[in-house]
PDB file of N, CA, C and O in Angstrom, chain B, residues numbered from 101:
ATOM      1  N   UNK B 101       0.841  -1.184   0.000  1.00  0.00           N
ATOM      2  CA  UNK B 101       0.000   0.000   0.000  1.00  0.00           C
ATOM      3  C   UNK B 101       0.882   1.241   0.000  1.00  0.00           C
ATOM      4  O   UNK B 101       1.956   1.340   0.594  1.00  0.00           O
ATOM      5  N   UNK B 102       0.383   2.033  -0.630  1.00  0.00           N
ATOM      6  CA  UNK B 102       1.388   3.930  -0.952  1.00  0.00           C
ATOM      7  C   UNK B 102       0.850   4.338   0.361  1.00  0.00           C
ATOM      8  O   UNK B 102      -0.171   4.151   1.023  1.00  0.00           O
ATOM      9  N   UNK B 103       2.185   5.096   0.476  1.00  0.00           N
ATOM     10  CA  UNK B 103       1.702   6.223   1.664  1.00  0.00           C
ATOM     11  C   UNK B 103       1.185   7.382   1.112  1.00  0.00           C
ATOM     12  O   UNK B 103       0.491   8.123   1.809  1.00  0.00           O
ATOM     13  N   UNK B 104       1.492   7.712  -0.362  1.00  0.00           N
ATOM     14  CA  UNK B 104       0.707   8.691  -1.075  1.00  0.00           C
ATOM     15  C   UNK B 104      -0.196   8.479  -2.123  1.00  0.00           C
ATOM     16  O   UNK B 104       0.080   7.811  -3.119  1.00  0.00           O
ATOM     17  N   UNK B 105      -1.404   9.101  -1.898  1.00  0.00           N
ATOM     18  CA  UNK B 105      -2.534   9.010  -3.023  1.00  0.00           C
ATOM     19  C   UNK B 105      -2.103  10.313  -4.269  1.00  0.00           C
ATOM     20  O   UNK B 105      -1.345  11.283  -4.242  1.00  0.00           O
ATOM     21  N   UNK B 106      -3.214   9.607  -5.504  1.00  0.00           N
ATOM     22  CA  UNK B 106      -3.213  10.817  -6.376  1.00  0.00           C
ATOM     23  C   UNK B 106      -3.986  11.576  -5.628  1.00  0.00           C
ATOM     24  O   UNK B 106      -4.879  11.355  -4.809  1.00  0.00           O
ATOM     25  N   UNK B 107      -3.198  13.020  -6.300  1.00  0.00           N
ATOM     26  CA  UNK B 107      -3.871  14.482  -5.977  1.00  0.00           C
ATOM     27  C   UNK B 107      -3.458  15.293  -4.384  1.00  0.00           C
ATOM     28  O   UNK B 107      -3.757  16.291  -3.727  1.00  0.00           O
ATOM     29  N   UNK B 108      -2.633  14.169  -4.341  1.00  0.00           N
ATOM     30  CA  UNK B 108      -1.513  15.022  -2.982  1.00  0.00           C
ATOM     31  C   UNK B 108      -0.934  15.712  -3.590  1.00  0.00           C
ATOM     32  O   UNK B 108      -0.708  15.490  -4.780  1.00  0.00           O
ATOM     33  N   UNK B 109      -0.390  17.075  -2.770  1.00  0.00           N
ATOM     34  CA  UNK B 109       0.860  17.747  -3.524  1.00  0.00           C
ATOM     35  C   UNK B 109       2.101  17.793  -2.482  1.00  0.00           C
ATOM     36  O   UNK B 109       2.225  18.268  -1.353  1.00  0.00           O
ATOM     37  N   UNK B 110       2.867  17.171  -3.259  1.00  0.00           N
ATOM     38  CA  UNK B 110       4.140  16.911  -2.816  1.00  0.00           C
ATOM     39  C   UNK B 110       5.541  18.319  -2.786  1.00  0.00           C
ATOM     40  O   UNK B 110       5.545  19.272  -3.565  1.00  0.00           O
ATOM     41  N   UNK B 111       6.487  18.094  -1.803  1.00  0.00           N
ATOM     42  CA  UNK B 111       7.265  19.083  -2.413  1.00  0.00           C
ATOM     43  C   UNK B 111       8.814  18.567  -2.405  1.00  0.00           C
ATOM     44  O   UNK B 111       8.803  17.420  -1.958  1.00  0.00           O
ATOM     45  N   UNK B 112       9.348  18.732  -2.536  1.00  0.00           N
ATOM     46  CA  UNK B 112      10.977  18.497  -2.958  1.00  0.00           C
ATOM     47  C   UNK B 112      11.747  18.962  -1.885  1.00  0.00           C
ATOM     48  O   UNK B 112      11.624  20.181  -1.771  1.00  0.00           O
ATOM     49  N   UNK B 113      12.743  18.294  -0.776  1.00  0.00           N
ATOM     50  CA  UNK B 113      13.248  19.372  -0.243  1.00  0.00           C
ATOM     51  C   UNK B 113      14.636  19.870  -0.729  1.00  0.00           C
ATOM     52  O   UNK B 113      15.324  20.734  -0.187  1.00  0.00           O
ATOM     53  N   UNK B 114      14.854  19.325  -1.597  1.00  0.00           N
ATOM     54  CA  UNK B 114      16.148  20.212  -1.960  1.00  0.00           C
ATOM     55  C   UNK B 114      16.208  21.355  -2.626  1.00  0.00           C
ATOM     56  O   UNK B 114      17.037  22.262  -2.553  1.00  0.00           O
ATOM     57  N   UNK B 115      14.918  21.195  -3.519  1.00  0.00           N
ATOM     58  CA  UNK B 115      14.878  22.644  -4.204  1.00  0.00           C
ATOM     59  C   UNK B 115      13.658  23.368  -4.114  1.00  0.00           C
ATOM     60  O   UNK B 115      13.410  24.497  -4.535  1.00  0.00           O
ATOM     61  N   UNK B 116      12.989  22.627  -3.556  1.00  0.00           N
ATOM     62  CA  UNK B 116      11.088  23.838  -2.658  1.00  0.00           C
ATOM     63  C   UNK B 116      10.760  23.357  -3.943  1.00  0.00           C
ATOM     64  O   UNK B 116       9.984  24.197  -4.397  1.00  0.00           O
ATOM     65  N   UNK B 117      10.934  22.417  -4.819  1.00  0.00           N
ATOM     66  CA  UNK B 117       9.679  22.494  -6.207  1.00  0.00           C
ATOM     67  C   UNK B 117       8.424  21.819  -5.948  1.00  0.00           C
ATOM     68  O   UNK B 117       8.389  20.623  -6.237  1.00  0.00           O
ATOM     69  N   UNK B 118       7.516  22.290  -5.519  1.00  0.00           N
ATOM     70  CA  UNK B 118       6.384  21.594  -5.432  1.00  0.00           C
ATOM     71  C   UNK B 118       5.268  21.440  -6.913  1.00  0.00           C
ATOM     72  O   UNK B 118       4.831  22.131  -7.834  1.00  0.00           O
ATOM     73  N   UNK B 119       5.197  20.039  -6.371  1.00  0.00           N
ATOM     74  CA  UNK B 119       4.428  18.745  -7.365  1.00  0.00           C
ATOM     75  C   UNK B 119       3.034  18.314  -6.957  1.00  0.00           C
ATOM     76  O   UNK B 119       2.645  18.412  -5.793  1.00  0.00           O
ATOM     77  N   UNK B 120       2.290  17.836  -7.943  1.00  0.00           N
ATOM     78  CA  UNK B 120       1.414  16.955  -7.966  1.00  0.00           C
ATOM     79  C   UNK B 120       1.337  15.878  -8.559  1.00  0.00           C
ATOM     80  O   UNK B 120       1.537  15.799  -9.771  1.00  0.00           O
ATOM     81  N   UNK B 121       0.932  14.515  -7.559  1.00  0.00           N
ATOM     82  CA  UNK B 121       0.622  13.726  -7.615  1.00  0.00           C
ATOM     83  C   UNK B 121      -0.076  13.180  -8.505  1.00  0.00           C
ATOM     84  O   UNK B 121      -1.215  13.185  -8.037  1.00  0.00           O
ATOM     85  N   UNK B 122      -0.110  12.501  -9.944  1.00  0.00           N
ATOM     86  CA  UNK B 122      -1.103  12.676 -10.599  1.00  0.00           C
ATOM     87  C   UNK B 122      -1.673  10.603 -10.662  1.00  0.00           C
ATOM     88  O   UNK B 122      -2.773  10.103 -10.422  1.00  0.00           O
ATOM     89  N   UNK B 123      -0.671  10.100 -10.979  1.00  0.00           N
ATOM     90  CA  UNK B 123      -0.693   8.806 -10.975  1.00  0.00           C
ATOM     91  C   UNK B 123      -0.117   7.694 -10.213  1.00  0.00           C
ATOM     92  O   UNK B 123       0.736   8.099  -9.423  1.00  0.00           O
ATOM     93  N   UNK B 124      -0.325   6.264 -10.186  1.00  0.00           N
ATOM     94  CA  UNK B 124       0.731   5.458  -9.153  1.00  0.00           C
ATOM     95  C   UNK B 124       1.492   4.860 -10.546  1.00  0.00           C
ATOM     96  O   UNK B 124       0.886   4.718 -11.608  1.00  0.00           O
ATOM     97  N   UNK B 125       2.608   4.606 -10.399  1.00  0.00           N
ATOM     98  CA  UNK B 125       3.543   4.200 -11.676  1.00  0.00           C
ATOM     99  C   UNK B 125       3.785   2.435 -11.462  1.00  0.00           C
ATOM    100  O   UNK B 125       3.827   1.583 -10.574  1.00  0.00           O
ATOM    101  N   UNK B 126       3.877   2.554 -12.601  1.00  0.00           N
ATOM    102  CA  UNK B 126       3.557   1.089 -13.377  1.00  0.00           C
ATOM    103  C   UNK B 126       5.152   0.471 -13.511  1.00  0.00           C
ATOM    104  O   UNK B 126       6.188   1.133 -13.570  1.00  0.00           O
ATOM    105  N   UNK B 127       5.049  -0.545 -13.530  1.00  0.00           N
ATOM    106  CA  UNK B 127       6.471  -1.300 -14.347  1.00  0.00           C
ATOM    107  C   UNK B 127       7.863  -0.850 -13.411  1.00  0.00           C
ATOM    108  O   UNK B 127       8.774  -0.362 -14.080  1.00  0.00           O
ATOM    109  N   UNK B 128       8.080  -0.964 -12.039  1.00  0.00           N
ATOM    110  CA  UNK B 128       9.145  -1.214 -11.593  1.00  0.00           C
ATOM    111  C   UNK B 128       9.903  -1.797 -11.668  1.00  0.00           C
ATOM    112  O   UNK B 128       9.399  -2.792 -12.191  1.00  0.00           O
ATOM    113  N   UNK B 129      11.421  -2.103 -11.460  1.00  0.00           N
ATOM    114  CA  UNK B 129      12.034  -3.207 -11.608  1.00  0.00           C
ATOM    115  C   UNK B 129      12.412  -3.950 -10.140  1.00  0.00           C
ATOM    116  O   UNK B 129      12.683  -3.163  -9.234  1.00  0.00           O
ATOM    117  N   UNK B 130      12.451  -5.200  -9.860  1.00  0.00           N
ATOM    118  CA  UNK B 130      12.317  -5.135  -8.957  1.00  0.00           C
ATOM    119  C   UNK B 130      13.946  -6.134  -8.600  1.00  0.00           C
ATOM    120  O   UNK B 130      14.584  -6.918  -9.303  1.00  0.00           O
ATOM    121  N   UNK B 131      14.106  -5.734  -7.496  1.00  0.00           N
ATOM    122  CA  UNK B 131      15.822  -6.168  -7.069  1.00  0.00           C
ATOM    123  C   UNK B 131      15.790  -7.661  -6.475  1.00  0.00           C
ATOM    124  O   UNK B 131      14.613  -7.871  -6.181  1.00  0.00           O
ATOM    125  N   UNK B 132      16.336  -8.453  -6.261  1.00  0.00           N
ATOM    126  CA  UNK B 132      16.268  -9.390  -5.872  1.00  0.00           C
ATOM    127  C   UNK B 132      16.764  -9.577  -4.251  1.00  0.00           C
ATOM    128  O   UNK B 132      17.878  -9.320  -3.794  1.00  0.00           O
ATOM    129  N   UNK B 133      15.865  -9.977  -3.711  1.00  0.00           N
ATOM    130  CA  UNK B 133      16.096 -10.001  -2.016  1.00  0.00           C
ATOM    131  C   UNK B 133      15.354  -8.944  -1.625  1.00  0.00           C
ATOM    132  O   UNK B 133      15.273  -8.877  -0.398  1.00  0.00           O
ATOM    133  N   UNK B 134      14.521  -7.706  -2.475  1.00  0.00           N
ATOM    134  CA  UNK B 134      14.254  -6.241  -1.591  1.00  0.00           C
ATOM    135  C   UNK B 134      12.546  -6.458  -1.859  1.00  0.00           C
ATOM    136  O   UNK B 134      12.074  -7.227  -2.697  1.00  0.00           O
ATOM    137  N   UNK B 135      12.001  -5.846  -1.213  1.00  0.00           N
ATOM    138  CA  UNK B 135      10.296  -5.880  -1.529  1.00  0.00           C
ATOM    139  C   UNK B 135      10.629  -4.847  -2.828  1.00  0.00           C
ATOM    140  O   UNK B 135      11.634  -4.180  -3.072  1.00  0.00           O
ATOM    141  N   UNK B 136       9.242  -5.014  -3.620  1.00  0.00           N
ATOM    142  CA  UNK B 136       9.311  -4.126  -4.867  1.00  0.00           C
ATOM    143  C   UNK B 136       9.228  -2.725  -4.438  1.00  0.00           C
ATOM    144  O   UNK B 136       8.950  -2.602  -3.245  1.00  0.00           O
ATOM    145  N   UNK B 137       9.408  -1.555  -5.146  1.00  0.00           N
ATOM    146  CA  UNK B 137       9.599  -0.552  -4.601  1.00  0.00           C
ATOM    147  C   UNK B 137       7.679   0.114  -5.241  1.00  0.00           C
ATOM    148  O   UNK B 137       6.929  -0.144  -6.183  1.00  0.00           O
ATOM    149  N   UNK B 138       7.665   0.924  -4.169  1.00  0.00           N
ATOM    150  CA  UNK B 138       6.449   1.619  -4.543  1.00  0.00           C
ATOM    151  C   UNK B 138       6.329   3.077  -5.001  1.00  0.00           C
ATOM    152  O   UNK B 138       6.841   3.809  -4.154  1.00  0.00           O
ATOM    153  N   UNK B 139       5.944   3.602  -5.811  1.00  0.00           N
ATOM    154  CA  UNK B 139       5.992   4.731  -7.057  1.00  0.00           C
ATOM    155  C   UNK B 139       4.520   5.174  -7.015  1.00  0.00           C
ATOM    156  O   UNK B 139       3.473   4.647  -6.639  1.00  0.00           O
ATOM    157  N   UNK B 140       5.016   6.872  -7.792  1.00  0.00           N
ATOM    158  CA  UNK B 140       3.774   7.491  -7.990  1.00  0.00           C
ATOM    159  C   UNK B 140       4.431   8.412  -9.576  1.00  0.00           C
ATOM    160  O   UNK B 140       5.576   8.581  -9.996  1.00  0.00           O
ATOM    161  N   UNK B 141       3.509   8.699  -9.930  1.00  0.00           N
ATOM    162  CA  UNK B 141       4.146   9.732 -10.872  1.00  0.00           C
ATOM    163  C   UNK B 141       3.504  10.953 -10.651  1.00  0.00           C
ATOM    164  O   UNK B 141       2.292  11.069 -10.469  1.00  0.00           O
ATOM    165  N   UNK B 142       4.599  12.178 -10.674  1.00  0.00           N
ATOM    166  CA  UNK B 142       4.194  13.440  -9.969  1.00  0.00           C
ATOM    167  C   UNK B 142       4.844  14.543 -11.140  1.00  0.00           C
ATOM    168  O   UNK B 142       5.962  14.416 -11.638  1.00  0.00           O
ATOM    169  N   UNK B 143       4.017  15.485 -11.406  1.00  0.00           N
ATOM    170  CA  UNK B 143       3.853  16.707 -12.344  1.00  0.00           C
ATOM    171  C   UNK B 143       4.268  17.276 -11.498  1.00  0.00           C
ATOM    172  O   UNK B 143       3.741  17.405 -10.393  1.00  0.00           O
ATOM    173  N   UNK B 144       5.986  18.025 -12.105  1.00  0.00           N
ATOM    174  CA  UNK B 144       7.176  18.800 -11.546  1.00  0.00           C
ATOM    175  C   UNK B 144       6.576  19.990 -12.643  1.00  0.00           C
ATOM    176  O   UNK B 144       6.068  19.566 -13.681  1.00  0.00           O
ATOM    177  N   UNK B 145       6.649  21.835 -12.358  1.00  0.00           N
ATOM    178  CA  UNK B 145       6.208  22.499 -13.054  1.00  0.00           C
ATOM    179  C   UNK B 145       7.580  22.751 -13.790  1.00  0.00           C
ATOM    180  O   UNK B 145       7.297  23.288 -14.860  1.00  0.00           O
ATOM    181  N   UNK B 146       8.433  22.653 -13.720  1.00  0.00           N
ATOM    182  CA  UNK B 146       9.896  22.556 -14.096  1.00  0.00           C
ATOM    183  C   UNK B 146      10.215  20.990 -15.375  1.00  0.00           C
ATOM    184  O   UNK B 146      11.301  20.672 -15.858  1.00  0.00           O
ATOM    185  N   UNK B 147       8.807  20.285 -15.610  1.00  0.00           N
ATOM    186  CA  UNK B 147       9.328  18.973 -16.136  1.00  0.00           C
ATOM    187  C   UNK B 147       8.124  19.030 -17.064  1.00  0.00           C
ATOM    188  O   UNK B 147       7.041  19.508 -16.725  1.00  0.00           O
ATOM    189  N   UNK B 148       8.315  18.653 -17.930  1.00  0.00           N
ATOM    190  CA  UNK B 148       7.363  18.946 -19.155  1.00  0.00           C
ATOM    191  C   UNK B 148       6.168  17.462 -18.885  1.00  0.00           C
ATOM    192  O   UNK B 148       4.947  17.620 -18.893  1.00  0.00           O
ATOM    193  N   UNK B 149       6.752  16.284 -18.695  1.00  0.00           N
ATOM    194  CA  UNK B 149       6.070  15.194 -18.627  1.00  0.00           C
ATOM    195  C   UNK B 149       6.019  14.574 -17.113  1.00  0.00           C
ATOM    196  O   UNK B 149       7.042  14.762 -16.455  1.00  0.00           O
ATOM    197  N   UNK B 150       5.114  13.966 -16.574  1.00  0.00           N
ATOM    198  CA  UNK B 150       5.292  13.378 -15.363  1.00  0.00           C
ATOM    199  C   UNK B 150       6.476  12.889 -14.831  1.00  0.00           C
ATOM    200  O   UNK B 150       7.299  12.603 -15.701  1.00  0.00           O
ATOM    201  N   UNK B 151       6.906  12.659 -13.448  1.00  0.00           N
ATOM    202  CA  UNK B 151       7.877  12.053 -13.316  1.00  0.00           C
ATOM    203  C   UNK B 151       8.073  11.233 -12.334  1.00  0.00           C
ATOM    204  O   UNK B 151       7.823  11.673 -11.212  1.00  0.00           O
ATOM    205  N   UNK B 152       8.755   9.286 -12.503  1.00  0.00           N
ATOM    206  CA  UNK B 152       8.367   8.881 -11.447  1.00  0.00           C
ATOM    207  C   UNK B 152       9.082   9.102 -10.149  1.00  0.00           C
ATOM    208  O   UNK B 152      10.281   9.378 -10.120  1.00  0.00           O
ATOM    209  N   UNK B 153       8.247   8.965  -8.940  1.00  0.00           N
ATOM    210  CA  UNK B 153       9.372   9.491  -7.473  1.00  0.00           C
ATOM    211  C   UNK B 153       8.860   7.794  -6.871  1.00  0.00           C
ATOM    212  O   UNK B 153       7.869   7.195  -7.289  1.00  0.00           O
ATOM    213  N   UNK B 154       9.531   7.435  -6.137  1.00  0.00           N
ATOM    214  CA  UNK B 154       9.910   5.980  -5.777  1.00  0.00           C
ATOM    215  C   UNK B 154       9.006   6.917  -3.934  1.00  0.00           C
ATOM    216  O   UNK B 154       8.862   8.133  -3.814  1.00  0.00           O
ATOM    217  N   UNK B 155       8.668   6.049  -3.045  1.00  0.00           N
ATOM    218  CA  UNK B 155       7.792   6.607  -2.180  1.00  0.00           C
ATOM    219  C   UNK B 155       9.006   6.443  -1.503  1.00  0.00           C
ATOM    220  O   UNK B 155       8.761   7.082  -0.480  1.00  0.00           O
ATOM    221  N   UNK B 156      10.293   5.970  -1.359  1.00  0.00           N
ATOM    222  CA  UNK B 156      11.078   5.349  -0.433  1.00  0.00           C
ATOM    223  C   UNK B 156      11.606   6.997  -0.255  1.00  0.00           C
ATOM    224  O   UNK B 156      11.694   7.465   0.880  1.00  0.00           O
ATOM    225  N   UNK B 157      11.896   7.706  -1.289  1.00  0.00           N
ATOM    226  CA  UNK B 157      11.932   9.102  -1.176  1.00  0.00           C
ATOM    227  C   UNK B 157      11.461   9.971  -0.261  1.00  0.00           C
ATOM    228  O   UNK B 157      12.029  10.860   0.375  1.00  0.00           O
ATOM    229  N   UNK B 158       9.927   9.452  -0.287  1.00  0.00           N
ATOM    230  CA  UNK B 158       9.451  10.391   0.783  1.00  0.00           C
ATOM    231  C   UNK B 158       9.209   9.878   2.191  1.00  0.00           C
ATOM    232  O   UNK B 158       8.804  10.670   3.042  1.00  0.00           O
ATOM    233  N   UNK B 159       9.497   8.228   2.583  1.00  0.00           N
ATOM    234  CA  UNK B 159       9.614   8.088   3.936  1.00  0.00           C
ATOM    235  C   UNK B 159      10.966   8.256   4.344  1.00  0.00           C
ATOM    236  O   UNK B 159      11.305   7.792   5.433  1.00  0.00           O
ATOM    237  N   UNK B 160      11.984   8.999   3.453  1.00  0.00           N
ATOM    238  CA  UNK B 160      13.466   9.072   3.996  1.00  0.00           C
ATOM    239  C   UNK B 160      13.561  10.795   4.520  1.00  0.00           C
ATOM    240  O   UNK B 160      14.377  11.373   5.239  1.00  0.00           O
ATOM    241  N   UNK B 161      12.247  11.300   3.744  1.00  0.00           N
ATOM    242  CA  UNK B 161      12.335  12.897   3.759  1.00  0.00           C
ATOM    243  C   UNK B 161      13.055  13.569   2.660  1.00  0.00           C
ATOM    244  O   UNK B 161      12.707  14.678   2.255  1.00  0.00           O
ATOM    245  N   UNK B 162      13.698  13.147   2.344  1.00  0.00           N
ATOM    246  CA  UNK B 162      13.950  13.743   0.404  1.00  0.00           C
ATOM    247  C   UNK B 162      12.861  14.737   0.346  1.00  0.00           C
ATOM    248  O   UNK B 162      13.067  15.950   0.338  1.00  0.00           O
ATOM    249  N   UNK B 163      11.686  14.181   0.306  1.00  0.00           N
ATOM    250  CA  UNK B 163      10.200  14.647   0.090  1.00  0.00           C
ATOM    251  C   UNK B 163       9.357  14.849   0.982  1.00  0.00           C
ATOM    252  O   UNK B 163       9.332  14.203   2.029  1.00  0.00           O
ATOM    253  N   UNK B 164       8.505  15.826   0.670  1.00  0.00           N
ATOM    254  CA  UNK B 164       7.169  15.734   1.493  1.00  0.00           C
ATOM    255  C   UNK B 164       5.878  15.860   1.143  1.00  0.00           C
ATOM    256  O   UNK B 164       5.565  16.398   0.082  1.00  0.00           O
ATOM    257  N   UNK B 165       5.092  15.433   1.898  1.00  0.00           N
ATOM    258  CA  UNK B 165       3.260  15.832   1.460  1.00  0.00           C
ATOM    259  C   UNK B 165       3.281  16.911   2.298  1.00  0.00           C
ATOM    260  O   UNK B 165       3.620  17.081   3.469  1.00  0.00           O
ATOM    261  N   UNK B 166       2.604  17.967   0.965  1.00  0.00           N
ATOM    262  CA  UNK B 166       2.332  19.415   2.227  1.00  0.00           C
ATOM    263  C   UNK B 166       1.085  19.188   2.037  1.00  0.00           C
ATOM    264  O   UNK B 166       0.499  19.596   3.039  1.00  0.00           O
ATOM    265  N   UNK B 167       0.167  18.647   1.103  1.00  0.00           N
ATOM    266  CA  UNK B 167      -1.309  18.693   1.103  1.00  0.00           C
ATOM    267  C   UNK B 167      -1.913  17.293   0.744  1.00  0.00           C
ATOM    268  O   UNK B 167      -1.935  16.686  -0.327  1.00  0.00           O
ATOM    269  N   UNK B 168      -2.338  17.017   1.836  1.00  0.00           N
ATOM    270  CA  UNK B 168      -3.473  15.430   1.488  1.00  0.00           C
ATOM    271  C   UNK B 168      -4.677  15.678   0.392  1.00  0.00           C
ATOM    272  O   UNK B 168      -5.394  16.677   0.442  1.00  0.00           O
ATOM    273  N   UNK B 169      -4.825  14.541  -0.710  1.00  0.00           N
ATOM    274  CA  UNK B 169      -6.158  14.798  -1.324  1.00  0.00           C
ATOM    275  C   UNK B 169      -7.258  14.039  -0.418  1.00  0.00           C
ATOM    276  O   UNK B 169      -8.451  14.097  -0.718  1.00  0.00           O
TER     277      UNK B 169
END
């Protein structure tokens, strides 16, 4: 299960770019020995096309949810 839904908006902490959440992403690869990793794809206003962020990102704090949908 994601700790983030679509239509959260997420933000970046290295560079304050805040995102939205638009989709959960498809087709991981997955490592051998590790649980699969869990993904969302999030609309960067800086990125022309979605982009995927791995959730492991945001339980390390890389990232954050500033707004629940």
């Amino acid at each position: 299960m994601s700790i983030v839904k679509i239509g959260d908006i997420v933000q970046d902490m290295g560079d304050g770019e805040v995102g939205l959440v638009v989709a959960h992403a498809l087709e991981w690869k997955e490592l051998p020995g590790h649980p699969p990793p869990a993904g969302v794809l999030v609309k960067w206003p800086s990125i022309k096309e979605p982009m995927e962020l791995d959730t492991a990102a945001i339980a390390a704090g890389y990232v954050i949810i500033i707004s629940e949908a």
